[in-house]
DRENTI-93781 format. One record per residue: z, x, y of N, C-alpha, C in turn; residue in three letters. Coordinates in pm, whole numbers, plus 50000, padded with zeros to 5 digits. Layout:
ZXYZXYZXYALA/...
END
This chain:
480655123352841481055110152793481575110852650UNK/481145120552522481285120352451482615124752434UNK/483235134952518484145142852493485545130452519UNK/484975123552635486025113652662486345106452590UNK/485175100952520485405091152419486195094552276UNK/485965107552235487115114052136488515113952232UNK/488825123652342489725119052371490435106952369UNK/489725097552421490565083452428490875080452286UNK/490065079352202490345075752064491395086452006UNK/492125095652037493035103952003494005098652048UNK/494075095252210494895090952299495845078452194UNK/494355070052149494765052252093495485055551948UNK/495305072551875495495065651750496795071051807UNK/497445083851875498835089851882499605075551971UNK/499385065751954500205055852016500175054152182UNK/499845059952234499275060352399498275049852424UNK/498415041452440497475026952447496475023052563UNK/497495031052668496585026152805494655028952774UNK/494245015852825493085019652803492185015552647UNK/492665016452554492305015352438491975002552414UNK/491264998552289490894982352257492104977552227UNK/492174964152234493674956252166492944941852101UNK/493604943051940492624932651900493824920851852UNK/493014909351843494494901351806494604897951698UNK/493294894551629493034897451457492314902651390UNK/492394903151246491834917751166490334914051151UNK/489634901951199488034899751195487824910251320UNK/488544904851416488204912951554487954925351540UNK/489024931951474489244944851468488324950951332UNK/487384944451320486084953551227485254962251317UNK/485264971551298484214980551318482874975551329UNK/482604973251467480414967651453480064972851350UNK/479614988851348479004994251259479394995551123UNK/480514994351069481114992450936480905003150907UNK/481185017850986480855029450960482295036350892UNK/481965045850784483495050650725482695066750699UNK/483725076150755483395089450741483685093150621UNK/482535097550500482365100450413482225091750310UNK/481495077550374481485067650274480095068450193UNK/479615075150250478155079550122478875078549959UNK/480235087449954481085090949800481525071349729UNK/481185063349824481515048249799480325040949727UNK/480975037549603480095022549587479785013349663UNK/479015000949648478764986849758480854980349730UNK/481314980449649482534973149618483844980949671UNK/483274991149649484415005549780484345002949875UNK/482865003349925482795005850091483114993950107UNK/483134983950089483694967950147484954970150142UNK/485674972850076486954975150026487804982950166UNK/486974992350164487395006750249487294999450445UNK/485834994250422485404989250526486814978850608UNK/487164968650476487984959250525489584961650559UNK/489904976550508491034984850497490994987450661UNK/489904993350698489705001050876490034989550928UNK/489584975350889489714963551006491484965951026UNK/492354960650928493394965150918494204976750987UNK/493714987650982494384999751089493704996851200UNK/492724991251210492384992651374493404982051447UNK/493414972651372494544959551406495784962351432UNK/496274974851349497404982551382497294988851526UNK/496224994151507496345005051626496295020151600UNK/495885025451478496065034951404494745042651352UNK/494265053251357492775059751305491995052351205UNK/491015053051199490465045151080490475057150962UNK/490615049450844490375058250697489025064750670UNK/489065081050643487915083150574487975087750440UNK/486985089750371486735090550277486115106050222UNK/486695112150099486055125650086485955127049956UNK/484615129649931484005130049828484605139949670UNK/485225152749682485865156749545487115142849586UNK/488105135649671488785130549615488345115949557UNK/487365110649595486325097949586486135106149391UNK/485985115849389485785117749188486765117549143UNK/488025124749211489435116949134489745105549088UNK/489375098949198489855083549183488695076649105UNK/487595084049042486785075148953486985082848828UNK/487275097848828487915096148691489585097848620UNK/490075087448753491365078848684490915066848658UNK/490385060448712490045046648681489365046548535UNK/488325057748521487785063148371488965067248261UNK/489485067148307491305072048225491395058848181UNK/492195052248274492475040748243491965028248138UNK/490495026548183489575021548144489755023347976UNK/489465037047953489425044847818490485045147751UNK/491925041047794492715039847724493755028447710UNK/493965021047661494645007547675495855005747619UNK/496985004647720497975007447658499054995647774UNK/499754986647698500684979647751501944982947811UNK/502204997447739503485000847793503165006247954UNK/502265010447917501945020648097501865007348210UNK/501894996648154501444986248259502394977848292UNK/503504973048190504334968148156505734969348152UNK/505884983648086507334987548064507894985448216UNK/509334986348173510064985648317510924997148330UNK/511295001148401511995015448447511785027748365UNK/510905038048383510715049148343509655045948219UNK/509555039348210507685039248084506555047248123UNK/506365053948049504825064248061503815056948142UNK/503555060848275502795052048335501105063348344UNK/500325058948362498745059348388498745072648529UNK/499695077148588499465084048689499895097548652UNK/500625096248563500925112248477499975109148302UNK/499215114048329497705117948256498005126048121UNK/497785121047987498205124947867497045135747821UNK/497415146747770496335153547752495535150347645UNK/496055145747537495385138147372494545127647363UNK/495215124747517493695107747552492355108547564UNK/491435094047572490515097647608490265103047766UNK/489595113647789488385111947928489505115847984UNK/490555127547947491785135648051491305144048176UNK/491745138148244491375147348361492545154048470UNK/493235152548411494505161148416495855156348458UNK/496875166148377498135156548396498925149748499UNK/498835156148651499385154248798497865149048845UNK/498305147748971497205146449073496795163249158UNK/497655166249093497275179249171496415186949086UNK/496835188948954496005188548835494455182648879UNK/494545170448915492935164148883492155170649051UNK/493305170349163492255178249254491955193349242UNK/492725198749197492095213649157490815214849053UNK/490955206848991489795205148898488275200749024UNK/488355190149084487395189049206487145195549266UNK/487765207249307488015219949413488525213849523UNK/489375203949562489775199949649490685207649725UNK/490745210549835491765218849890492815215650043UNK/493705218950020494725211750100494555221450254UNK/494655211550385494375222950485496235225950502UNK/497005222650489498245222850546499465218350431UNK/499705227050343500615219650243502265220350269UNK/502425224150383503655224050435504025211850558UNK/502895206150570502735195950688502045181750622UNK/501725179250451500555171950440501755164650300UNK/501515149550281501995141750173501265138550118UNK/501165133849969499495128749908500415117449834UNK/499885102949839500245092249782498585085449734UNK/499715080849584498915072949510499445061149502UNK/498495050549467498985038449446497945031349353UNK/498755027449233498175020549093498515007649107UNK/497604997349110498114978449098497224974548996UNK/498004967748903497314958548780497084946248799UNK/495924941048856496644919948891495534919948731UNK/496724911248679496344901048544497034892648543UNK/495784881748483496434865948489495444858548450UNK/495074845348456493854838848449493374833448606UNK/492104835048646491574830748774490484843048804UNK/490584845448942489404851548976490224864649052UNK/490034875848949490734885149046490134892149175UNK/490534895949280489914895749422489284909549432UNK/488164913649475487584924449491486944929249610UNK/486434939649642486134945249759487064939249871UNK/486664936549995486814929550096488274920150108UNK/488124912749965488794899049948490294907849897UNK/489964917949807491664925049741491914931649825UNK/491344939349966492234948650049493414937450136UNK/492524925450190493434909650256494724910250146UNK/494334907549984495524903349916496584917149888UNK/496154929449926497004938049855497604938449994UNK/497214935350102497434940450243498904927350224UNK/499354919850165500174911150145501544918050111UNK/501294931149982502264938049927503034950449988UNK/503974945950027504614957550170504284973850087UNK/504354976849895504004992149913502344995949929UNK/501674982849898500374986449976500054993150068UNK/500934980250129500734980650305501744998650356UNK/502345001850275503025015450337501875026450352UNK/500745024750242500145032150165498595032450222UNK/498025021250261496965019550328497205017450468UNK/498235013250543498535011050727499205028850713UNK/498665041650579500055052250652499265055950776UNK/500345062450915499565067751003498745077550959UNK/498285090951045497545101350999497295107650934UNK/496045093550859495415096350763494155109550759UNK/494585119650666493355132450635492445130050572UNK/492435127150471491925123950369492145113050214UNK/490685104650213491225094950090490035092649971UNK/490275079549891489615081949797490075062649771UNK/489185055549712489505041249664488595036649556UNK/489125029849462487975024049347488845012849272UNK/488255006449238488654992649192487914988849041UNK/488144982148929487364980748842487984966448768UNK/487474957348660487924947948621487984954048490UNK/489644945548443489694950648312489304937148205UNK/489164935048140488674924548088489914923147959UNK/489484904847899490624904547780491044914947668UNK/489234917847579489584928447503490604939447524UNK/490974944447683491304956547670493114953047646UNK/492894936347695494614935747727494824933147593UNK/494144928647472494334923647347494624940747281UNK/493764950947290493734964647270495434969547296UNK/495824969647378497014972447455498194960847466UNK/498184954447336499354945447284499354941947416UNK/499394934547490499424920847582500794914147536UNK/500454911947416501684900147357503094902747333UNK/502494915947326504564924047348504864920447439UNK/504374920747528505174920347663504654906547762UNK/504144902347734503664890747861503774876847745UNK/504044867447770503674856247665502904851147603UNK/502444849847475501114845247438501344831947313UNK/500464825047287500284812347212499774816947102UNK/500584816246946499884817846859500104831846793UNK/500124842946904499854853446904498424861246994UNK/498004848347052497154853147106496944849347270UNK/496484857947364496944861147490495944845547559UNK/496354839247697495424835047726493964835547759UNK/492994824347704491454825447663490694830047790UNK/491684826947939490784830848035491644848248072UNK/492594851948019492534862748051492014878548152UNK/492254880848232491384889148332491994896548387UNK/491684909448413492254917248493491684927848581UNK/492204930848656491534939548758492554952848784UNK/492154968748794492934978148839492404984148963UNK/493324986649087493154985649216493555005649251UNK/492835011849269493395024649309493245028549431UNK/494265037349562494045045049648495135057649605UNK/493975068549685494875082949673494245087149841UNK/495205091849839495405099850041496155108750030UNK/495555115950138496245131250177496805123650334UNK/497845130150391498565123550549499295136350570UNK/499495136850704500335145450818501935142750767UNK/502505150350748503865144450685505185153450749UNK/505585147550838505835137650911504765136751030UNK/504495119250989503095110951077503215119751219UNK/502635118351328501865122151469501905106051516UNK/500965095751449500665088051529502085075451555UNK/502335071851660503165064451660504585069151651UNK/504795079351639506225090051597507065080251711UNK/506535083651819507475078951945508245063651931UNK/507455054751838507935040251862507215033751733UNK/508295027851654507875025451565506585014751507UNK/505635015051419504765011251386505074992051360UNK/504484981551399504734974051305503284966151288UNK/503894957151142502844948751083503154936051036UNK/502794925851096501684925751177502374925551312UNK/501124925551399501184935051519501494919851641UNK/502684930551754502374919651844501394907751877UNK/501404894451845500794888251973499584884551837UNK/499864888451700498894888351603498364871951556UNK/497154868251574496994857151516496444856251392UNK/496554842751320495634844351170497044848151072UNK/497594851151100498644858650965498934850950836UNK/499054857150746498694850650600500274845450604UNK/500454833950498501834827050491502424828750401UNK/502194835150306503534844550213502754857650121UNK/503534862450075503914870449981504544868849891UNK/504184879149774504774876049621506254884949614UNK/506764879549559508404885649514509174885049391UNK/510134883449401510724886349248512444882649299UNK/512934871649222513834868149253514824877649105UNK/515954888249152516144899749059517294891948998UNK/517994878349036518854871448978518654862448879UNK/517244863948851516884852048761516234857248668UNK/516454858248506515784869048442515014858048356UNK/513464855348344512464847048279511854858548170UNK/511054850748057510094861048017509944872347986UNK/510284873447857510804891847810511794898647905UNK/512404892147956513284900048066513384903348206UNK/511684896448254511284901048393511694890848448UNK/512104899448595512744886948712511654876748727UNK/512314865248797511524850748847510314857348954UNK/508924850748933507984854349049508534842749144UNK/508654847449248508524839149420508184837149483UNK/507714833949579506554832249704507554835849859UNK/507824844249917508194849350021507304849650151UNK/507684846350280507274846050381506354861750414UNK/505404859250448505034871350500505124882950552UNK/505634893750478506084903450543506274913250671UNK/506844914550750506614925350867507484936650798UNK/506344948950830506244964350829507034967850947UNK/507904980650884508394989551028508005003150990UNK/507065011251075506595021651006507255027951104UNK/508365038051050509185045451199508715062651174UNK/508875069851285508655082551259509255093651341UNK/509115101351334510285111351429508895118851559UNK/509325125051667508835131551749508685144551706UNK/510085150951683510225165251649510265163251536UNK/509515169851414509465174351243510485174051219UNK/511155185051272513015190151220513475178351196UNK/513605164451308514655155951247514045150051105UNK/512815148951051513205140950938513885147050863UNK/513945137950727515345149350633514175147650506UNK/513625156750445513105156150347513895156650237UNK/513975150350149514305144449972515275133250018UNK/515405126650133516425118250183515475109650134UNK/516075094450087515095079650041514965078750167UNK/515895073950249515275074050437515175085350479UNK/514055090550474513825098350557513645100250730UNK/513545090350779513745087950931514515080550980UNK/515885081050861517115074150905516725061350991UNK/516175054750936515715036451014516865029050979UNK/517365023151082518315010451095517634996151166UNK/517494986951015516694977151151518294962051093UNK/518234959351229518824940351227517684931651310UNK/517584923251213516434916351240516854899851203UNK/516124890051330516054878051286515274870851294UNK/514354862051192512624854251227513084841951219UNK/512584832451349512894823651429511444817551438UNK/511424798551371510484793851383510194779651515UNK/509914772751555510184762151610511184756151544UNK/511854754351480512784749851418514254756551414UNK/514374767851507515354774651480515504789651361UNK/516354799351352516604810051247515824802051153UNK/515554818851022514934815650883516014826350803UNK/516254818650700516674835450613516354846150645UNK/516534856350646515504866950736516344875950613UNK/515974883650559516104893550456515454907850498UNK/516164916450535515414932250580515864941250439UNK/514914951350444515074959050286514904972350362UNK/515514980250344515744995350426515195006850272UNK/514645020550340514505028150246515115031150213UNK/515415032250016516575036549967518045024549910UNK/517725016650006518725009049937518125001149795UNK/519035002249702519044997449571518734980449575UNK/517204977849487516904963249480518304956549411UNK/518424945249480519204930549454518684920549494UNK/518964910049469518704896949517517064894449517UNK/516454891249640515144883649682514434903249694UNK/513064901149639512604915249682511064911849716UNK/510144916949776508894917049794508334925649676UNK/507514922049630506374926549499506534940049502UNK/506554952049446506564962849464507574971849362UNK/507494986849381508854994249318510084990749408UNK/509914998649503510444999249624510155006549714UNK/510805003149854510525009149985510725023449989UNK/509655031950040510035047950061510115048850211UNK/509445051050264509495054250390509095041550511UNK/509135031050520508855021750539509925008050538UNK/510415000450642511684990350665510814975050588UNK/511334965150550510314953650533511004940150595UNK/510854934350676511634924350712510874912150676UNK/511404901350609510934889050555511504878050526UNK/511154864650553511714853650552511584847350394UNK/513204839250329513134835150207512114827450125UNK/511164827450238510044812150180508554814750252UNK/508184805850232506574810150268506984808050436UNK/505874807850501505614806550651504774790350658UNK/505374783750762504494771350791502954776450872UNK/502004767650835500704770550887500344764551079UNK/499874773551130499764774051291501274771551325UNK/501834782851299503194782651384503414792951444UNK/503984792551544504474808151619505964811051568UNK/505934827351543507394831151510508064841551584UNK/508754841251593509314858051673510544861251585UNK/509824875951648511394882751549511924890251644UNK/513204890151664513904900051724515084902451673UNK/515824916251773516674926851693516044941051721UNK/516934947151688516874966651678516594972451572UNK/515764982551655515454992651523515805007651544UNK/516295013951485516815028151533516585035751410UNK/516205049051482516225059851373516865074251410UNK/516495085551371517705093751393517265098051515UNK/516035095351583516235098451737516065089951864UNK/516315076651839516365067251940516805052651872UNK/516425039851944516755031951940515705023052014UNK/515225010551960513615001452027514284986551954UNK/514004979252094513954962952063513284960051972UNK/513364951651906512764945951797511884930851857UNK/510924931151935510534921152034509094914651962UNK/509084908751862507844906251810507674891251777UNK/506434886551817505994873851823504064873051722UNK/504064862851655503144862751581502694849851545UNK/501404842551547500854829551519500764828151354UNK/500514822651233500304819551109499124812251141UNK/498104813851032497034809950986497014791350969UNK/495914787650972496064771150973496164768850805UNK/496154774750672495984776850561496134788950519UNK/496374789950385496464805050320496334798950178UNK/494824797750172494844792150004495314807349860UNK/495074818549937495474828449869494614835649719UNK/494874838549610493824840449540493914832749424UNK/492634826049384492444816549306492924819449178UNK/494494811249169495014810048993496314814249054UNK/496624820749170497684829349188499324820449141UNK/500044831149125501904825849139501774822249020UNK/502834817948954503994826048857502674831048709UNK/501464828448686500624828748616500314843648642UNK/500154850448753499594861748761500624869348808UNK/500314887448707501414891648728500194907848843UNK/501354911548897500614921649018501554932948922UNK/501354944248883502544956248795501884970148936UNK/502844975848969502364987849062502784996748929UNK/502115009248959502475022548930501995034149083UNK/503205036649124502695046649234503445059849253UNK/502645071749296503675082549353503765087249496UNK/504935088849506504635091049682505085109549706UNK/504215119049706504555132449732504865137149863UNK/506615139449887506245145850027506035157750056UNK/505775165850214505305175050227506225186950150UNK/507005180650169508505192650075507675191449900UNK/507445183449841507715186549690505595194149733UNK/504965191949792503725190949805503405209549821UNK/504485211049849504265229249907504835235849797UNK/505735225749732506545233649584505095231849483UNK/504805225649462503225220749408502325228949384UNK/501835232149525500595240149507501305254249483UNK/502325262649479502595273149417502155272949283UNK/502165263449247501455262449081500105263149050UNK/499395252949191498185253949141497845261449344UNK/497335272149316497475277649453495675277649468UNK/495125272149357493225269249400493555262249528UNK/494235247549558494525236749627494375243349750UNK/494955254149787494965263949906494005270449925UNK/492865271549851491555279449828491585293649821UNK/493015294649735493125311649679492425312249523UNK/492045321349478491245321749320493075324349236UNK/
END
């Protein structure tokens, strides 16, 4: 029985469904046991975090996340980086500013300059560096209100399509998550007022902030789902949240930064190849995805806006840098509450071609997080390593491989 039961669960995560659970929303799709392999390395505010991440891939249809302990110390001493050093530009600047993920050696509490740097230091070691991608992902939410934690920030980050690339990736190896609040002092420490607006000279009194980290090791190019592309949210999905944050790139407010927006809720296209050979590594699309897409409410068409990997931001964008490996299709405005939508259209990549046949209910409300829109700003810093730069990598640091 046991053996079957791994089987089948292999069967469900490589996209082969017959048989498998099918859930219709992400309460459903919690785990009874709230069990996470290697969550001993978790705080109570991780493992909720982590916990509410699995509801999410199971909702997909996709392995659940585990957790491994040298990378669970990475990710607490970046957050100890961070913490220890306060600096506006790393959070703030816009295109090419010294960001928090390439590690200064003169700072406090360095724990090394790459990520590859900080797992060799752990003894972390890669089983496959010719087959394996490692992505990070850095989010700053500051603003005044209540910034969202455990449980409540995986729902709101699960909103931000490079989240969502980053936590829904398929075959997941290995990960690591930690979260911490930054408080006013640090944003007052780290000139705030250069860059964000302040009264007086001085930043607002409720001030707050929170820094959100995941780091993962993945199969690169994915296994699960290769055959037909991934999406989010999922057929037939009920509950779905009614927008997302954006950035209107035509409207320049506030030291220079585009207009914040409120955008319809995003759908994910996570596409992937069968055979390795076709992807094209250092390509921005790497699985050559073509999607035309249109979201259709009781009321007829919506703006429908699709963002492909690689193409250069303009116009309306979803919160984020931009798309790497991952399509985003989204409507100009929020979503009405208890409505059904469908989207259809094609999606093709460099080895086939799939209807675009998707239907989805909206939530009766989406009060969202308390204080949110144009007051709170979300800043990413992320890197996405593929298996190509990942094998150039560990020639440098060849511990990663568990050679001396």
């Amino acid at each position: 029985m046991k053996t079957l039961t791994i089987a089948l669960g292999l069967f469900c995560a490589l996209g082969i469904t017959a048989g498998c659970a099918d859930y219709s929303n992400v309460q459903e799709a919690c785990h009874p046991k709230e069990s996470i392999a290697g969550g001993n390395a978790l705080g109570p505010v991780e493992a909720d975090a982590v916990n509410r991440l699995n509801c999410h891939r199971r909702l997909a249809g996709i392995a659940r996340a585990s957790i491994r302990v040298t990378m669970q110390n990475v990710a607490h001493d970046q957050m100890d980086y961070i913490l220890a050093n306060p600096d506006g530009d790393r959070v703030f600047a816009l295109n090419g500013g010294a960001d928090y993920l390439t590690q200064v050696a003169v700072d406090n509490l360095f724990s090394g300059a790459s990520v590859f740097e900080r797992l060799e230091r752990e003894g972390y070691m890669l089983i496959d560096p010719g087959g394996q991608g490692i992505k990070e992902f850095l989010l700053f939410w500051v603003g005044e209100g209540n910034p969202p934690s455990g449980a409540a920030a995986i729902d709101e980050l699960m909103r931000d399509h490079e989240f969502r690339e980053y936590g829904l990736q398929p075959s997941w190896v290995d990960g690591a998550y930690t979260e911490a609040e930054i408080p006013r002092q640090w944003w007052i420490n780290a000139d705030y007022c250069e860059f964000r607006p302040c009264t007086d000279g001085e930043p607002p009194a409720g001030l707050i902030g929170r820094a959100y980290y995941l780091l993962m090791v993945h199969s690169d190019p994915h296994l699960e789902h290769a055959s037909r592309p991934l999406l989010y949210p999922k057929f037939q999905q009920t509950g779905v949240p009614l927008y997302s944050d954006g950035f209107d790139l035509d409207t320049v407010v506030d030291l220079g930064y585009a207009a914040p927006v409120q955008l319809g809720f995003p759908i994910t296209i996570f596409p992937g190849v069968v055979d390795p050979t076709n992807a094209r590594p250092g390509d921005a699309n790497v699985y050559g995805v073509i999607v035309r897409a249109q979201i259709s409410g009781p009321g007829g068409p919506l703006d429908t806006i699709v963002v492909l990997p690689g193409v250069p931001a303009d116009g309306i964008r979803p919160a984020g840098n931009y798309v790497r490996q991952v399509a985003t299709v989204f409507a100009a405005q929020p979503l009405a509450p208890s409505t059904r939508y469908t989207v259809d259209g094609e999606v093709s990549t460099v080895e086939s071609k799939f209807p675009l046949g998707l239907e989805f209910t909206t939530a009766a409300s989406d009060p969202g997080v308390q204080g949110a829109g144009p007051s709170v700003a979300r800043m990413h810093t992320s890197r996405d390593y593929t298996a190509d730069v990942v094998r150039q990598r560990t020639r440098d640091v060849p511990s990663l491989l568990g050679q001396p």
